[in-house]
N, CA and C atoms as a LAMMPS dump frame, in Angstrom:
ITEM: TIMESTEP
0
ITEM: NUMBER OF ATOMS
582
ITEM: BOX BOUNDS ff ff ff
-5.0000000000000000e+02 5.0000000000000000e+02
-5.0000000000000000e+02 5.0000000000000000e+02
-5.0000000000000000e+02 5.0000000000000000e+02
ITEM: ATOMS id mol type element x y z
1 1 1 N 21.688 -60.446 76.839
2 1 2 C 22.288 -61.313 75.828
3 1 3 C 22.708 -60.463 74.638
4 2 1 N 23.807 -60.667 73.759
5 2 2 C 24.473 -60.174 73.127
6 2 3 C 23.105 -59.814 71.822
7 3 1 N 22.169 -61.499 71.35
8 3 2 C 21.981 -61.005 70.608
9 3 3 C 20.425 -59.985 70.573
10 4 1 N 19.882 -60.058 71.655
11 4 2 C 18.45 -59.37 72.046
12 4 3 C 18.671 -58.186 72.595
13 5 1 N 19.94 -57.724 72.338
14 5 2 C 19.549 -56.258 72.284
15 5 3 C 19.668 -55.394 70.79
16 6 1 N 19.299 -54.304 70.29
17 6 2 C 19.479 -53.798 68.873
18 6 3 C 20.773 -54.373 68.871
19 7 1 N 20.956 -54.033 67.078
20 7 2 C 22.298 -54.152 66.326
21 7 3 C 23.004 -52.686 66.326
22 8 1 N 23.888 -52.86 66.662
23 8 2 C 24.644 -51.345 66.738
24 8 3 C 25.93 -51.504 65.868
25 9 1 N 26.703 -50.684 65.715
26 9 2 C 28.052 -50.862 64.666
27 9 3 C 28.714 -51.235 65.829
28 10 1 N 29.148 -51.278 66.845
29 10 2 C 29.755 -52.028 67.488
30 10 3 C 29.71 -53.656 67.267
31 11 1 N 28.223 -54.052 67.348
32 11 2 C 28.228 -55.668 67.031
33 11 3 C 28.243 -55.593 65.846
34 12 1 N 27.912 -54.788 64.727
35 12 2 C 27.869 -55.175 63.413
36 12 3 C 29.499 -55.569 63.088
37 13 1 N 30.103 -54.666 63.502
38 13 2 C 31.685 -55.09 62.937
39 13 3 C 32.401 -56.516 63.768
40 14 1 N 31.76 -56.824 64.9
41 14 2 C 31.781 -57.894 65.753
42 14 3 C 31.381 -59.27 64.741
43 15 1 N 29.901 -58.905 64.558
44 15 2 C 29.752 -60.177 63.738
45 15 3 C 30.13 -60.324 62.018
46 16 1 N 30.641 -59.328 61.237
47 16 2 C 31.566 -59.123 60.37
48 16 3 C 33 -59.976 60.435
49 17 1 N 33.759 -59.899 61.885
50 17 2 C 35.122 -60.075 61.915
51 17 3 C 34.969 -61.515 62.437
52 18 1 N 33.753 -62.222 62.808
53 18 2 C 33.81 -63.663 63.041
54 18 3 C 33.815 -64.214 61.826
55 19 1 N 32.565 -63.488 60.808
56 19 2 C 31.502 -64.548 59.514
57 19 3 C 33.089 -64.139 58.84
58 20 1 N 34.038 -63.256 58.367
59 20 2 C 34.85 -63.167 57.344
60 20 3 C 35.859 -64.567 57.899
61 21 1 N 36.469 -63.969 59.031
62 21 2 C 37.182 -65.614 59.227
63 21 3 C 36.74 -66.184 59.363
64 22 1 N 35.587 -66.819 59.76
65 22 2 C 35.108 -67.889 59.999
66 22 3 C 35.016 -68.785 58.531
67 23 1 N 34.557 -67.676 57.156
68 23 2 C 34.041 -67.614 55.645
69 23 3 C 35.757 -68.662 55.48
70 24 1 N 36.359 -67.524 55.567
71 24 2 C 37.728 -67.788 55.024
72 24 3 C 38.377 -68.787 55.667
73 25 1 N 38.916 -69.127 56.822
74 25 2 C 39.428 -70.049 57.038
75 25 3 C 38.731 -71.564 56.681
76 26 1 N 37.58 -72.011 56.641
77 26 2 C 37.052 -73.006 56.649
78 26 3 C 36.985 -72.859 54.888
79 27 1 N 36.664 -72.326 53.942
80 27 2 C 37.05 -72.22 52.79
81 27 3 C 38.546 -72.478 52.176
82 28 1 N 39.409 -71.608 53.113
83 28 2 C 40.796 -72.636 52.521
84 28 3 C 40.896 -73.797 53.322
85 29 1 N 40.712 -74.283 53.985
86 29 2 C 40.899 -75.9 54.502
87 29 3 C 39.857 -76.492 53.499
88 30 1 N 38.735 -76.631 53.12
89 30 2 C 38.315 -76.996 51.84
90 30 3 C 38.875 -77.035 51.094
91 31 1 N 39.255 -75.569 50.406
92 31 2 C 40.219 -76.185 48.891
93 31 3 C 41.158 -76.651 48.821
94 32 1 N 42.136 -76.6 50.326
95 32 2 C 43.027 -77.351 50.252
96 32 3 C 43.342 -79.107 50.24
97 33 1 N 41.821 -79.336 50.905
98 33 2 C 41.875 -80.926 50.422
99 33 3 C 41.209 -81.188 49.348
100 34 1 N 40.353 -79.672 48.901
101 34 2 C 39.869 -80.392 47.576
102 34 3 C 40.977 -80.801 46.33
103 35 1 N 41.768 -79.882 46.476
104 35 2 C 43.049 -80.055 45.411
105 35 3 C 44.326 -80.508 45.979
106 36 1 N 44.089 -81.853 46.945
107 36 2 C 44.962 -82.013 47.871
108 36 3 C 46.833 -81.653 47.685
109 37 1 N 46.322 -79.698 48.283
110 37 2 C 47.398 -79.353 48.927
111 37 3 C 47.036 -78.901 50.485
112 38 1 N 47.014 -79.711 51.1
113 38 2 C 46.482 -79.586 52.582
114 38 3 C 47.753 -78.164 53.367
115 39 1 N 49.033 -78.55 53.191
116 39 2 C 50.14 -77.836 53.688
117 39 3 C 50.016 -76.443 53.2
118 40 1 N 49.485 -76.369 51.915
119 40 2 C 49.449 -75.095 51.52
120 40 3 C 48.508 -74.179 52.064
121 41 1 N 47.107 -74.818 52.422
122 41 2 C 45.952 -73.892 52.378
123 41 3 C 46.398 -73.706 54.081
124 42 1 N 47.094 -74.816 54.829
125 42 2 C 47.199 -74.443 56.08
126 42 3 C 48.602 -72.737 56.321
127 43 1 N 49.265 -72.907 55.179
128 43 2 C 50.361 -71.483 55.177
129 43 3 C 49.675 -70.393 54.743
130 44 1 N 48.886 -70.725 53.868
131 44 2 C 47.948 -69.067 53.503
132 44 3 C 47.211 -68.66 54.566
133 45 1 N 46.829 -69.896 55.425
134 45 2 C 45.828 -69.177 56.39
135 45 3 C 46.942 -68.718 57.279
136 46 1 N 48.084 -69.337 57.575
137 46 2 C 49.439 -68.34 58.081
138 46 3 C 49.701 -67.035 57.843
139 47 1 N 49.495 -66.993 56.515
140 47 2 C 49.704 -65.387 56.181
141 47 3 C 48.518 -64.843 56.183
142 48 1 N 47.351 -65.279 55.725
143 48 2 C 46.171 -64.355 56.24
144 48 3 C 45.695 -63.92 57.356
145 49 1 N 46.212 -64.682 58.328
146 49 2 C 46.228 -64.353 59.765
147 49 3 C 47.185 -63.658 60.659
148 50 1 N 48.189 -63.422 59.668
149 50 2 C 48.898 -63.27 59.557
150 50 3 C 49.051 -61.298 60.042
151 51 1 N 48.315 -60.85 58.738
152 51 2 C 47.742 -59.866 57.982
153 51 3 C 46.703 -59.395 58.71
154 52 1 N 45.822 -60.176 59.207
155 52 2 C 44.612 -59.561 60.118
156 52 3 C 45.164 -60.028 61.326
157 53 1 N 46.045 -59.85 62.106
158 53 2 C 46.482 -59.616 63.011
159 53 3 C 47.472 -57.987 63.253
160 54 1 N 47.994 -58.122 62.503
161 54 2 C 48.761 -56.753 62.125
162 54 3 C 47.744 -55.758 61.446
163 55 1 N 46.131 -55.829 60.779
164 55 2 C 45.366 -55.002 60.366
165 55 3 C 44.609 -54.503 61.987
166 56 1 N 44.008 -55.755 62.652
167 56 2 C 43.678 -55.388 63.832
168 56 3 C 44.337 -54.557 64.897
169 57 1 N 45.782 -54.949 64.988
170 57 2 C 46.368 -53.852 65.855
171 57 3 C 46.53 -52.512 65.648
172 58 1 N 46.69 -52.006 64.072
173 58 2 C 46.723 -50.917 63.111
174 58 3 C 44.749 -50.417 63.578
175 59 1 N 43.971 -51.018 63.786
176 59 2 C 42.877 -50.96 63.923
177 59 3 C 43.141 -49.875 65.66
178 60 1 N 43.115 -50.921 66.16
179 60 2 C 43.113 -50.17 67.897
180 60 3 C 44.124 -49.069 67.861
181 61 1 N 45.131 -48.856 67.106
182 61 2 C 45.983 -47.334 66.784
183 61 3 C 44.742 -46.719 66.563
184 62 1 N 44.271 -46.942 65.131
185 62 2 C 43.392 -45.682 64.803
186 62 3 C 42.377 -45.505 65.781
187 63 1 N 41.673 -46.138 65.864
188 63 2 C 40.009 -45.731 67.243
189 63 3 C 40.915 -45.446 68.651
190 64 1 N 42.162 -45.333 69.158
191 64 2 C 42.697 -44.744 70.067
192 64 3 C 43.012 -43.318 69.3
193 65 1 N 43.738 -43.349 68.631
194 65 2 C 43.905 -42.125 68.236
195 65 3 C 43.169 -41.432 67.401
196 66 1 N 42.084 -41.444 66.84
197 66 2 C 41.135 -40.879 66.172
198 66 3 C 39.726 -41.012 66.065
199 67 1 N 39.369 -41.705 67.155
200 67 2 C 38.072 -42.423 67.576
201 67 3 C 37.272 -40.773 68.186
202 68 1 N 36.179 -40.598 67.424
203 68 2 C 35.055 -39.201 67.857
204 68 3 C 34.103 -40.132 68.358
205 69 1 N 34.118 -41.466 68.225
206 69 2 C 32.79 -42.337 69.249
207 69 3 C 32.3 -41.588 70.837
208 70 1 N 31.974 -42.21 71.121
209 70 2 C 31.474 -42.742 72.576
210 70 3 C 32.758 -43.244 72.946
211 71 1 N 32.947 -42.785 74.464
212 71 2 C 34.385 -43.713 74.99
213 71 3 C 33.766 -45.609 74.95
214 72 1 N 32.555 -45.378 75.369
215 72 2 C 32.328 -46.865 75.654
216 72 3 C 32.162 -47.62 74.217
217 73 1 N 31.664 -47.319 73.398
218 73 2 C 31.931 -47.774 72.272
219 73 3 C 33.214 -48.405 71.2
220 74 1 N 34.037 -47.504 71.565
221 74 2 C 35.45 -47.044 71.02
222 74 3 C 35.998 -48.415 71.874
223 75 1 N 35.954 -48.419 73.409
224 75 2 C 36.408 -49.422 74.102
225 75 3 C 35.967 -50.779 73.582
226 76 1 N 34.314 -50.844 73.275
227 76 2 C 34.121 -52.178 72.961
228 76 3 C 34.676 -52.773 71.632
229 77 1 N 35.293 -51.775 71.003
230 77 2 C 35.953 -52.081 69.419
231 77 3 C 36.798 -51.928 69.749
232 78 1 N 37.849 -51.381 70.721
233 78 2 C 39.535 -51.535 70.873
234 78 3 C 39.465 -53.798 71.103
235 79 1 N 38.313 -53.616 72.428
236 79 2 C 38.073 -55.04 73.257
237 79 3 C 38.122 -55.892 72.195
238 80 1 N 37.156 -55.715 70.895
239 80 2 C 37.149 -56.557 70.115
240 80 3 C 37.943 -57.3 68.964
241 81 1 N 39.084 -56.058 68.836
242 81 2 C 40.087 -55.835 67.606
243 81 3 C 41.387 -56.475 68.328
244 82 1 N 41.749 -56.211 69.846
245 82 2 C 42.416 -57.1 70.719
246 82 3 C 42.244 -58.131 70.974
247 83 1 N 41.509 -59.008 70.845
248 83 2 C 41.048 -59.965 71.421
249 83 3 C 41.294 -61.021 70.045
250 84 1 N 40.743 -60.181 68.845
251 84 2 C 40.794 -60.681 67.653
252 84 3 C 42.221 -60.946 67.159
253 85 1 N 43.415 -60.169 67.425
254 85 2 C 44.352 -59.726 67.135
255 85 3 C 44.992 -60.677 68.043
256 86 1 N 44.888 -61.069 69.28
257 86 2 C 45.506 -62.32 70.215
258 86 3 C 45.192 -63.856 69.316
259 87 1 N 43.966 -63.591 69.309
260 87 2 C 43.308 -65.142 68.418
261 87 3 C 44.213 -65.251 67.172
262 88 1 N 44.276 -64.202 66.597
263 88 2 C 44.93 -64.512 65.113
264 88 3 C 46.456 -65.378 65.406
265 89 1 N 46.987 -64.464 66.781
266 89 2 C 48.11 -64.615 66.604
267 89 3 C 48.776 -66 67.206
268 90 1 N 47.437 -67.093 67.854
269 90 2 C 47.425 -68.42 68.667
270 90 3 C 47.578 -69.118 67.264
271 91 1 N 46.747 -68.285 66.153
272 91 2 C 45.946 -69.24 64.861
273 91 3 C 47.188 -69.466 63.931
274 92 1 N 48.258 -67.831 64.547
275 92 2 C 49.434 -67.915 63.473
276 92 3 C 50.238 -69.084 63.827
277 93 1 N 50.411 -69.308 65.218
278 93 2 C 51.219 -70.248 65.703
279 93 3 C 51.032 -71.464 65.544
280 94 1 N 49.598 -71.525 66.095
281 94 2 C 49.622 -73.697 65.312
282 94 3 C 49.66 -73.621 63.885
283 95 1 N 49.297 -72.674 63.333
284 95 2 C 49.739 -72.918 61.504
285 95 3 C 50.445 -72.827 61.282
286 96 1 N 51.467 -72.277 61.753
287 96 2 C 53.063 -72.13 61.526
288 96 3 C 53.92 -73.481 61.604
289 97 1 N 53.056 -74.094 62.986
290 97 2 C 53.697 -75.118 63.365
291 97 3 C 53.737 -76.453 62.344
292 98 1 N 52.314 -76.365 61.903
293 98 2 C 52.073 -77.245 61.05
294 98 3 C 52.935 -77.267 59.629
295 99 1 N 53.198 -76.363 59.475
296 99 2 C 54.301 -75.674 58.399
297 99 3 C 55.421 -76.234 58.476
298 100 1 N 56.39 -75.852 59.997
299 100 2 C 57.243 -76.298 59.962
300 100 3 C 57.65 -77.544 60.059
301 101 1 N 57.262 -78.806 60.508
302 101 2 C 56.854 -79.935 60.63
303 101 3 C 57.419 -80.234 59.114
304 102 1 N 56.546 -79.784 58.063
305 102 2 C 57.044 -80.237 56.492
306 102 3 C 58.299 -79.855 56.472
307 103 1 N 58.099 -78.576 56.688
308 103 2 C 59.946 -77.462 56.36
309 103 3 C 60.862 -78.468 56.591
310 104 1 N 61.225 -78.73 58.32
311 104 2 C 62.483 -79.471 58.475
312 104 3 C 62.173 -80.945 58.433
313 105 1 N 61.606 -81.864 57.249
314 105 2 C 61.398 -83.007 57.031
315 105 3 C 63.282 -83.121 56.168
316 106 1 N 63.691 -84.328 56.536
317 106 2 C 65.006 -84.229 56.392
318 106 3 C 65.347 -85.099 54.16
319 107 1 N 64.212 -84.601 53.641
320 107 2 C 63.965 -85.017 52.267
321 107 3 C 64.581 -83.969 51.822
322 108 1 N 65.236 -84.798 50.545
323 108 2 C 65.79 -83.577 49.715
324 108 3 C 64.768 -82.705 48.881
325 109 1 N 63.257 -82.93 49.002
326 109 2 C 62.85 -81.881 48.178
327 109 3 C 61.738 -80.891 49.134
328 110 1 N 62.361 -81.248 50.268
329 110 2 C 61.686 -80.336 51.729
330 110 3 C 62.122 -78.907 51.459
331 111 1 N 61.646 -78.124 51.795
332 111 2 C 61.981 -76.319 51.755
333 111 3 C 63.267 -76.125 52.095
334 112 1 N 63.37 -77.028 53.035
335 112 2 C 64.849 -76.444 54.145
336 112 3 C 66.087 -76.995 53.312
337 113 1 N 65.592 -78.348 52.501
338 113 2 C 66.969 -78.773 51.767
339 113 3 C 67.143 -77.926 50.873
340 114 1 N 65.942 -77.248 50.007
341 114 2 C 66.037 -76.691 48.826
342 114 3 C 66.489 -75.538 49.165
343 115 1 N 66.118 -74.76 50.32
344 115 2 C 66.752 -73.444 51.004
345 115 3 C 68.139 -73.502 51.296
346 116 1 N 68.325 -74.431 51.877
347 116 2 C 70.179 -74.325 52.371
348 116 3 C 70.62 -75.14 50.75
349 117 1 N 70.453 -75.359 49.717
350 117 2 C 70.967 -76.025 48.892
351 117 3 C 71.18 -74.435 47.523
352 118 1 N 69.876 -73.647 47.998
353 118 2 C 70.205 -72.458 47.115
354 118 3 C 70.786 -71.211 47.759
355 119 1 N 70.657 -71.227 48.855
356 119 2 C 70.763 -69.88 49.764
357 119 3 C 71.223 -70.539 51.558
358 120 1 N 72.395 -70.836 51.289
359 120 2 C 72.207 -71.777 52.45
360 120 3 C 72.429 -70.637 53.579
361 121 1 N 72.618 -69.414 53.119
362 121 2 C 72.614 -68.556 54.503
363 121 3 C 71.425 -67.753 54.991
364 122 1 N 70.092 -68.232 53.919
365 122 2 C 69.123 -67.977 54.662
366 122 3 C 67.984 -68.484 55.845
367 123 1 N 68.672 -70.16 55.556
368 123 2 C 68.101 -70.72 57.023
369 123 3 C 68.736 -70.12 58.033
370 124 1 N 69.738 -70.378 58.817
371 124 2 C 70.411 -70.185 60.02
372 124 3 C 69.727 -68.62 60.505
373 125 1 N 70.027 -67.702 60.354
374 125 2 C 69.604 -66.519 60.683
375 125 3 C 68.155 -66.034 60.733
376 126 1 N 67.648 -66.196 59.234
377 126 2 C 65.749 -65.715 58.754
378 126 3 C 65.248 -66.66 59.977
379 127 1 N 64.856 -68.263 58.774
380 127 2 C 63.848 -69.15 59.255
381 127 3 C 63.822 -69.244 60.991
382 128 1 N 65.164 -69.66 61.46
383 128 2 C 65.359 -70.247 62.76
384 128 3 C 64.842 -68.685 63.255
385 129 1 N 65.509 -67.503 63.134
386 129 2 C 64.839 -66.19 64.082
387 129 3 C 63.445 -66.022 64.064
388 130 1 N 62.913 -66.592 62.846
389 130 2 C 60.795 -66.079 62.978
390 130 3 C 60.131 -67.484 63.616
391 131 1 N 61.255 -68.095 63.574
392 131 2 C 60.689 -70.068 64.585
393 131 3 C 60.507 -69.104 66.014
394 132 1 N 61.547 -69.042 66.447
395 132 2 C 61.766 -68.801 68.192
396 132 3 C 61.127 -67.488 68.517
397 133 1 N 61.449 -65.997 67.892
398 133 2 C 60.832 -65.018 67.857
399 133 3 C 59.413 -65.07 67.789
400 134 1 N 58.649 -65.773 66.801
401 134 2 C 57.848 -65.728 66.873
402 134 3 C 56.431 -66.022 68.048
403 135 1 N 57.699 -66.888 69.022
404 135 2 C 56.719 -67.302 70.034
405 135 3 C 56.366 -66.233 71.229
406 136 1 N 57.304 -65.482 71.246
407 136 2 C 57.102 -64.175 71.799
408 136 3 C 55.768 -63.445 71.907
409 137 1 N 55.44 -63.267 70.235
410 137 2 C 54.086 -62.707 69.84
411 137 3 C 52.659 -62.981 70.81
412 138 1 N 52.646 -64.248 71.19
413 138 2 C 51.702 -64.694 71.376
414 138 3 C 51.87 -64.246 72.918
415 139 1 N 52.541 -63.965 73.82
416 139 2 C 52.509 -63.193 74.825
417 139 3 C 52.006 -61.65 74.597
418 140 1 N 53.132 -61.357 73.723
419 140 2 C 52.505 -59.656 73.203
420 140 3 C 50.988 -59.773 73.351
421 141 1 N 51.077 -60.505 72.167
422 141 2 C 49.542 -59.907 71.844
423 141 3 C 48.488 -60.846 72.996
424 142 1 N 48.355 -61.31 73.7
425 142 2 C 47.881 -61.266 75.007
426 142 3 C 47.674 -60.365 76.043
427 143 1 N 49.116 -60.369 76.011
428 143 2 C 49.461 -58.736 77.02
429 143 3 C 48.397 -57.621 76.665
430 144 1 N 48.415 -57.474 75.291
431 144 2 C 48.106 -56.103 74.468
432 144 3 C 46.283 -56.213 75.387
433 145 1 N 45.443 -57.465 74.928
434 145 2 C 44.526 -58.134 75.044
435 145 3 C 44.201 -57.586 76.286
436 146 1 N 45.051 -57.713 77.427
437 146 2 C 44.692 -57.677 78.969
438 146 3 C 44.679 -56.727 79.378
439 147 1 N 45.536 -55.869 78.432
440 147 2 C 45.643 -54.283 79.56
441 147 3 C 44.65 -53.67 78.613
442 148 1 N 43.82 -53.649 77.419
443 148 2 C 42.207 -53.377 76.478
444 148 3 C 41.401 -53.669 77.653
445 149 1 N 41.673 -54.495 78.088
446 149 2 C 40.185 -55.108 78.757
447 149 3 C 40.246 -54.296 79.777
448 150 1 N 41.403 -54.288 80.588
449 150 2 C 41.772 -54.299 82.013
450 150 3 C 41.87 -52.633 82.067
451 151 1 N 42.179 -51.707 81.412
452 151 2 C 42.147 -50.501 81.507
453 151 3 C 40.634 -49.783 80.874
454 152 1 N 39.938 -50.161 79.821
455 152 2 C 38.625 -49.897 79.107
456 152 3 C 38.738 -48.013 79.02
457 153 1 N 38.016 -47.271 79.686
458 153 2 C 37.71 -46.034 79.383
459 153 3 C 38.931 -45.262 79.521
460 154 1 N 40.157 -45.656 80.243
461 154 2 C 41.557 -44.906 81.054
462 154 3 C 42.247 -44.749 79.655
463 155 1 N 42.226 -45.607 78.832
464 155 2 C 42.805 -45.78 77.133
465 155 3 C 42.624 -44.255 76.648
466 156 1 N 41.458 -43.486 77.06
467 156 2 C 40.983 -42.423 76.157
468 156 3 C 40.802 -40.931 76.933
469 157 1 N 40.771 -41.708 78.533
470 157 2 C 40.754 -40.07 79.718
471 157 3 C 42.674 -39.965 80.167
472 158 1 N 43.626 -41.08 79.886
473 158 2 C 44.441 -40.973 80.528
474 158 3 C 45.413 -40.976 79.651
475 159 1 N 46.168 -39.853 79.241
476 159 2 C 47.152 -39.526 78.121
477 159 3 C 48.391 -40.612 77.999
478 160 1 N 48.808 -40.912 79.407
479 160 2 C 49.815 -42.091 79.389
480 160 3 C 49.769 -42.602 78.969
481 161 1 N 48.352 -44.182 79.592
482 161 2 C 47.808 -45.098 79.234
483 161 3 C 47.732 -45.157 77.486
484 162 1 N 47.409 -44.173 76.976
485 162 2 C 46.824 -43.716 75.626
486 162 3 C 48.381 -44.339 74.882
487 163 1 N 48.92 -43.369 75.394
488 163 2 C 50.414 -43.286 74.919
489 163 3 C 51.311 -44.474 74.621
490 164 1 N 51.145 -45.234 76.357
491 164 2 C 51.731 -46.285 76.315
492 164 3 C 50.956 -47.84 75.192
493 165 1 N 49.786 -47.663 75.529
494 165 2 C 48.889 -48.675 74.06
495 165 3 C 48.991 -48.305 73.038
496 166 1 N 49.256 -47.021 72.239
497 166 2 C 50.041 -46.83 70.75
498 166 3 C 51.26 -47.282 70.641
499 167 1 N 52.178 -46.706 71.74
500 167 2 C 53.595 -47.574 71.427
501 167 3 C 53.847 -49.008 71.333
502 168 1 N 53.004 -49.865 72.335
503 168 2 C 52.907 -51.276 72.559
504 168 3 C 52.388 -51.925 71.592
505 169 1 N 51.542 -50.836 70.957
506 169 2 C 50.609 -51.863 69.754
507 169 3 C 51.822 -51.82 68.431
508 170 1 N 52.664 -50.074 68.241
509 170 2 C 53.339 -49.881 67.283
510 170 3 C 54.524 -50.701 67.452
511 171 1 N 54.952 -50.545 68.644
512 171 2 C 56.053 -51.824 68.313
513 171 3 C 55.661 -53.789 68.12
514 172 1 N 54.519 -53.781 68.516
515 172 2 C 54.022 -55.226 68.02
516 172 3 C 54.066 -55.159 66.13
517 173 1 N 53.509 -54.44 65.723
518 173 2 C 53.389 -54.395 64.528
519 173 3 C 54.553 -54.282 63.872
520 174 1 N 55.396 -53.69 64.093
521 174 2 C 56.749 -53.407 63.174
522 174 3 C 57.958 -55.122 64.095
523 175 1 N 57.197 -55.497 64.546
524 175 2 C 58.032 -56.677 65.405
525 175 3 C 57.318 -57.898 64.388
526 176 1 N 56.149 -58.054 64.461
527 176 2 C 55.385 -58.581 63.183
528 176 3 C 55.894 -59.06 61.383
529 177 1 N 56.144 -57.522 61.302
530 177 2 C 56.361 -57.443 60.27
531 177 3 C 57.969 -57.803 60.016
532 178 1 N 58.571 -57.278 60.976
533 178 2 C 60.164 -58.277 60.988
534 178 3 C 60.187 -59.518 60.532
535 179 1 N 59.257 -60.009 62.152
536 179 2 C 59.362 -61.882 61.423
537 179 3 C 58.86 -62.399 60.893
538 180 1 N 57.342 -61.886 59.509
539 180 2 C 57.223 -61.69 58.869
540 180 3 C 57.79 -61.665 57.641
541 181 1 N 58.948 -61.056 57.471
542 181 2 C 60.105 -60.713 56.791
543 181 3 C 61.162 -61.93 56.708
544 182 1 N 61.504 -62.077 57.785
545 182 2 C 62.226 -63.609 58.264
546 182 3 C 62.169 -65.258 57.393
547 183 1 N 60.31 -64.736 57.122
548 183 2 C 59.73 -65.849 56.702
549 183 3 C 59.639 -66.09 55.504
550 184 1 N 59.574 -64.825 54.74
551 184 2 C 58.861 -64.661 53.598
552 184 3 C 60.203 -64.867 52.59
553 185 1 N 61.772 -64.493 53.325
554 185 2 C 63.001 -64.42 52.09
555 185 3 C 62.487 -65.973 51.687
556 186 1 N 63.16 -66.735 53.106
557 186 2 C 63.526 -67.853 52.664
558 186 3 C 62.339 -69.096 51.846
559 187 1 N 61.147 -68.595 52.673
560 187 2 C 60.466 -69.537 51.915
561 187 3 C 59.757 -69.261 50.506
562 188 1 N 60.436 -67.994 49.853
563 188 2 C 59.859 -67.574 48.748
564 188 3 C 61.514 -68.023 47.605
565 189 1 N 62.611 -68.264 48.392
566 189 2 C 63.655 -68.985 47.625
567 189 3 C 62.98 -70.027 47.255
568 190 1 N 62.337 -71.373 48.034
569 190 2 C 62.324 -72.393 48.343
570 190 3 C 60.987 -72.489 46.797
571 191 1 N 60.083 -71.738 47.228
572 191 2 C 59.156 -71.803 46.523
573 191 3 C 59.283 -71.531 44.885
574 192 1 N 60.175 -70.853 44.521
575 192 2 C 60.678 -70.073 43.001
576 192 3 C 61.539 -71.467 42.918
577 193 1 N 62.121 -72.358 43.686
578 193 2 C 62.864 -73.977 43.65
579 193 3 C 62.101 -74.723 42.841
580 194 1 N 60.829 -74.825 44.145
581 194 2 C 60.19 -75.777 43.709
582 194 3 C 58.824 -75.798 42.401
């Protein structure tokens, strides 16, 4: 059982990366109905998950490429930072969703009216590319998830393998941060609106 054997830094950072989200997400859904902005606290946890999804993959770069551990160790923290890094990115998607739901409400003081009413050329292109793009991710980072698990020690004896999980992780991250980017013009017009 996970927890009857010693504590090692392997589980310590394990049970670290549950209690912080676990801390945080259930803390902004609190304040968000405490000061009922429910929509809001559900978009921060968008971007905070946002953020520790793209920290986690930046994570499995470094302990692949600079990990002096134990291979088996190193593996159980690639396992864990992947796995974490898939979750975030399920967590980005229903929060997103919930997001957009308000966005294209067809009111004139919805994001999307106030967006196409100040910048009307940043819906069509941004918003709609990090909607559809974004669903992509959640394969990626699955994928990423399966071949951690599914390869374990080959990550660190097999230069390819090595090779090919830095590039896969580096292009998730800079793919991230695109639609990321996508998100952030238009709904930071909308927001300086409202």
């Amino acid at each position: 059982m996970l927890v009857s054997r010693p504590l090692t830094a392997t589980k310590t950072i394990l049970f670290l990366i549950i209690g912080i989200t676990t801390i945080v997400s259930v803390g902004m859904v609190i304040l968000g109905h405490l000061v009922d902005k429910k929509i809001e606290s559900a978009m921060i946890l968008h971007d905070f998950f946002t953020a520790f999804a793209i920290m986690s993959g930046a994570g499995v770069i470094g302990v692949l490429v600079f990990s002096s551990q134990r291979h088996h160790d190193a593996v159980n923290v690639i396992r864990m930072l992947s796995i974490a890094a898939a979750v975030s990115v399920f967590v980005i998607l229903i929060t997103g969703t919930i997001g957009y739901v308000e966005y294209r409400l067809s009111d004139p003081d919805s994001a999307k009216s106030k967006i196409k009413a100040t910048f009307p050329y940043a819906h069509s292109p941004m918003f709609e590319t990090m909607e559809y793009m974004g669903l992509l991710g959640t394969m990626w980072a699955g994928l990423i998830a399966y071949l951690a698990w599914h390869y374990k020690e080959q990550m660190f004896t097999n230069p390819a393998i090595k090779n090919m999980m830095v590039a896969l992780i580096s292009l998730a991250i800079m793919y991230a941060l695109f639609i990321s980017l996508m998100g952030i013009v238009p709904t930071k017009i909308a927001s300086v609106q409202g």
